[in-house]
C-alpha positions as CSV (number, residue, x, y, z in Angstrom):
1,X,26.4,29.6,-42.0
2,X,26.0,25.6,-43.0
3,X,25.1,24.9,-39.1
4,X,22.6,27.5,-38.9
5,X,21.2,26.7,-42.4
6,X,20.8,22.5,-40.7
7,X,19.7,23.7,-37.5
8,X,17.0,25.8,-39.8
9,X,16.2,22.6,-41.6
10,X,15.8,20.4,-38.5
11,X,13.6,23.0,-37.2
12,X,11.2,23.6,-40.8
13,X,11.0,19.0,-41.1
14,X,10.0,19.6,-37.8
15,X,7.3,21.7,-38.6
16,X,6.2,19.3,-41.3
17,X,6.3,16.7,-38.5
18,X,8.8,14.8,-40.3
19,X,10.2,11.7,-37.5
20,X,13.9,12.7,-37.0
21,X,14.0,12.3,-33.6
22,X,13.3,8.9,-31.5
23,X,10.0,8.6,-31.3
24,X,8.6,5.8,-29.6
25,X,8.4,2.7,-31.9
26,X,5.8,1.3,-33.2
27,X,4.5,-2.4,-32.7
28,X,5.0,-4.2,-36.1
29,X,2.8,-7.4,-37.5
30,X,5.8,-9.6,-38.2
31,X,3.6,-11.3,-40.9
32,X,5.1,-10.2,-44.6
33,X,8.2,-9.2,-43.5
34,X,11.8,-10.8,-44.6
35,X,14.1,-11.1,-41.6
36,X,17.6,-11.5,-41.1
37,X,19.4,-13.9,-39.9
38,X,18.6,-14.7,-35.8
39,X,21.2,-13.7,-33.7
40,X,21.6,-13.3,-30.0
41,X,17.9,-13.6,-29.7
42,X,17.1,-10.9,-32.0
43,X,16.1,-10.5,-36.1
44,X,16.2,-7.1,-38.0
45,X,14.2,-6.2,-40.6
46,X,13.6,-3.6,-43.0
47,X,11.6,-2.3,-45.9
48,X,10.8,0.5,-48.0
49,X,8.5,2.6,-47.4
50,X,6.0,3.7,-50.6
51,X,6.4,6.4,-51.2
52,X,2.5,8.6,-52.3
53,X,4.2,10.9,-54.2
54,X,7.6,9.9,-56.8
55,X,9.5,13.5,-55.2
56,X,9.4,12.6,-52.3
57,X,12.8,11.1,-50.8
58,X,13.4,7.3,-50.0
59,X,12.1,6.1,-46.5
60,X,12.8,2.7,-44.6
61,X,10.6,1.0,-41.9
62,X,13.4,-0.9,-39.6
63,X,12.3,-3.4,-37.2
64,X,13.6,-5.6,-34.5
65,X,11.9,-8.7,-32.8
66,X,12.6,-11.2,-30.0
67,X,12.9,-14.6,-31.2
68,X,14.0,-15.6,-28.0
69,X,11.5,-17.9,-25.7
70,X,12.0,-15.2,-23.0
71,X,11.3,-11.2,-22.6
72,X,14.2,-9.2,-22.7
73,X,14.5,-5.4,-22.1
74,X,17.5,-3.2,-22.7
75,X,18.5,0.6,-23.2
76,X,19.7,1.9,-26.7
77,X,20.9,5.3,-27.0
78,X,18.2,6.1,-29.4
79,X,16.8,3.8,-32.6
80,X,19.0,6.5,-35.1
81,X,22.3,5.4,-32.9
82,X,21.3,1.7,-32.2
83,X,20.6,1.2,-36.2
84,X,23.4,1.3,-38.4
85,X,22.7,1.9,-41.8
86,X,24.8,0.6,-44.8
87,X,23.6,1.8,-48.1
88,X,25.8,1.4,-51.6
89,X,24.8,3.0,-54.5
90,X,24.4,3.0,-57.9
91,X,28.1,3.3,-58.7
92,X,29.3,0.6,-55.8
93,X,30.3,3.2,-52.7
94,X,29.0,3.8,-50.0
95,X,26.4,6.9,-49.8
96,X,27.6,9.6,-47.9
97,X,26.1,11.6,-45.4
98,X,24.0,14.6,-46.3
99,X,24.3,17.8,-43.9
100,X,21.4,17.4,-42.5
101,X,22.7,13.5,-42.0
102,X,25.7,14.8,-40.1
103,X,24.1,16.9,-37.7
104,X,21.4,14.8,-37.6
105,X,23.5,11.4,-36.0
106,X,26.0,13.7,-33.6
107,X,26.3,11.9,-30.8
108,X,25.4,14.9,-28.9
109,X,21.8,14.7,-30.2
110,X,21.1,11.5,-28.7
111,X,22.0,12.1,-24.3
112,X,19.0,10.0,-23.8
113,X,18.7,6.4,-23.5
114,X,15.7,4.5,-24.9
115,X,14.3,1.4,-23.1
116,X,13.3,-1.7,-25.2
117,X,11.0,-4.3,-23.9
118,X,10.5,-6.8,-26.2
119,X,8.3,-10.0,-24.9
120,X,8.9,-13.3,-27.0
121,X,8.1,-13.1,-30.8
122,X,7.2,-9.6,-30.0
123,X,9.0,-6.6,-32.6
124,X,8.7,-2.7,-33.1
125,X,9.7,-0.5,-36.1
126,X,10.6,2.7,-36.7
127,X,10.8,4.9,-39.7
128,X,14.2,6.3,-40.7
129,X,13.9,9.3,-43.7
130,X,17.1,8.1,-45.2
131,X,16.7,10.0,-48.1
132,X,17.2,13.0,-46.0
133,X,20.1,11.3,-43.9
134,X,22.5,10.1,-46.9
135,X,23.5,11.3,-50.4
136,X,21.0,9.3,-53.2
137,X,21.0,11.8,-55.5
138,X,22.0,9.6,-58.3
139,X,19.6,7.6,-60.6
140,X,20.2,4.1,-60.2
141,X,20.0,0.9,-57.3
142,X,20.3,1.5,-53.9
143,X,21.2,-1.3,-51.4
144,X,20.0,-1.1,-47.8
145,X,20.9,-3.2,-44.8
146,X,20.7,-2.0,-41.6
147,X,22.8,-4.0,-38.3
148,X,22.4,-3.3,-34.8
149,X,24.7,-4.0,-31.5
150,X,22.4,-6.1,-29.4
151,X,23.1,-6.1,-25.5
152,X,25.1,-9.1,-25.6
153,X,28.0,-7.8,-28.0
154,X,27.2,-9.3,-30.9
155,X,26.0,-7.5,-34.4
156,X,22.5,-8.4,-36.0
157,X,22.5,-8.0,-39.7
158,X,18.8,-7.2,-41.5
159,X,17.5,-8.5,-44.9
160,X,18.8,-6.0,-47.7
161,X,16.5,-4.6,-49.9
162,X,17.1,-2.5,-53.0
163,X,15.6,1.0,-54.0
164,X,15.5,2.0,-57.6
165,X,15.7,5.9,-57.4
């Protein structure tokens, strides 16, 4: 009954054309945005997204740019498999995963490979609902940082932000 009750949830968000699947990114002005630390050739950012009305749930624009002199393309499984997102909450733990979270991030759900093409100072974004994704039920502070495993191996941490829900 749970599974049926997610898939029925997957497919009414979809109907409000909520983004839970990889859409293609967006290009990003880089202007305004804090970055994390360079690594590999690549920065992450995030940042919250306002929110137009105070129910609804807690949304994050993540970014990634080449800050490499050269332009580099690679395949990700998808930007909600290539982003990994750490979020501690008001009591110091992690947040857990809704259901919708879990069936949302099966590996299953993500077959298809994304290709990134990123030329020099170039970066794209995408919106991830994770207010839908993990459990931020409780009143209180929120830290966000997302990382990603870039081609080469290596881990790229973003700027943390903090949400006061």
């Amino acid at each position: 009954m749970a599974i049926g009750f997610v898939r029925g949830a997957l497919d009414w968000f979809a109907r409000l054309g909520l983004t839970v699947r990889d859409d293609a990114p967006k290009t990003v002005d880089i202007g305004g945005r804090e970055w994390g630390e360079p690594i590999g050739g690549f920065a992450l950012s995030i940042q919250q997204i306002r929110k137009e009305d105070p129910a609804q749930l807690p949304a994050i624009s993540a970014a990634v740019r080449n800050v490499s002199s050269e332009r580099t393309r690679f395949e990700i499984p998808g930007w909600l498999m290539f982003y990994s997102v750490q979020i501690t909450g008001p009591d110091g733990q992690s947040a857990g995963l809704t259901a919708f979270g879990r069936e949302l991030l099966k590996p299953e759900r993500h077959q298809h490979g994304i290709v990134v093409d990123l030329a020099s100072g170039q970066a794209v974004e995408t919106d991830i609902p994770i207010g839908s994704i993990y459990d931020m039920r409780a009143a209180g502070e929120y830290r966000v940082r997302i990382s990603g495993k870039l081609p080469t191996g290596e881990v790229a941490l973003s700027n943390e932000i903090a949400l006061h829900l």
